[in-house]
C-alpha positions in Angstrom: 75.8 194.4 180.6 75.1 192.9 177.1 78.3 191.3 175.4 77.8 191.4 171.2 80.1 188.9 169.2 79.8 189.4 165.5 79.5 186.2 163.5 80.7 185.8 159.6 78.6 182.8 158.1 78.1 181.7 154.4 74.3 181.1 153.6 72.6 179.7 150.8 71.5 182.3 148.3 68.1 181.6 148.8 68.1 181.8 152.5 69.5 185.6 151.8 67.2 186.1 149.3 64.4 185.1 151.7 65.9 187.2 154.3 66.5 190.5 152.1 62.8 190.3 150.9 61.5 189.8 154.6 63.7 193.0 155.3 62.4 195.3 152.7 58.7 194.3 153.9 59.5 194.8 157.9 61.4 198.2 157.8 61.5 198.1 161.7 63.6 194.8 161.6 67.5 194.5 160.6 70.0 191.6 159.9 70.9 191.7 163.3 67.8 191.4 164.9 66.3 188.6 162.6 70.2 186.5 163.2 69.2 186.8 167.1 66.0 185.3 166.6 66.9 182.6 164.9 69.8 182.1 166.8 67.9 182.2 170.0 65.1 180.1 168.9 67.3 176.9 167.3 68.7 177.0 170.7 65.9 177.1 172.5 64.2 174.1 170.7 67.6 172.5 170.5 69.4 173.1 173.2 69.4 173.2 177.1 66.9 175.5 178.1 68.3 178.5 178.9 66.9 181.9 180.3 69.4 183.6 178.3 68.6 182.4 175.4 64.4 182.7 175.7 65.4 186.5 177.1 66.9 186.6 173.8 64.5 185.5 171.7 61.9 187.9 173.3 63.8 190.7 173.4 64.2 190.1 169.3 60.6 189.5 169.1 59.1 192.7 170.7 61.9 195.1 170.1 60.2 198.4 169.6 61.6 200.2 166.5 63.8 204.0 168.1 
């Protein structure tokens, strides 16, 4: 079972701005998707190990667009 937990963060504008323009350009990624990876990976290369994590950071990675 996969457990969700929504996160409200401030960014700097040009982080969003980076984000928004990588969005319009990759229609088959979303804000959600791009969070996990980023997420997944600072802990990965951060952070214990974890399977979790790494199973994460692939599944963002090679999610095929429904």
């Amino acid at each position: 079972m996969t457990t969700t937990v929504s996160i409200l963060a401030e960014i700097p504008e040009e982080l969003h701005t980076a984000i928004t323009l990588y969005l319009e350009s990759h229609p088959d990624w979303d804000q959600d998707r791009v969070f996990a990876a980023a997420v997944s990976l600072f802990l990965l290369q951060n952070g214990d190990c974890d399977r979790r994590a790494a199973r994460v950071y692939l599944d963002a990675l090679f999610k095929q667009a429904v």
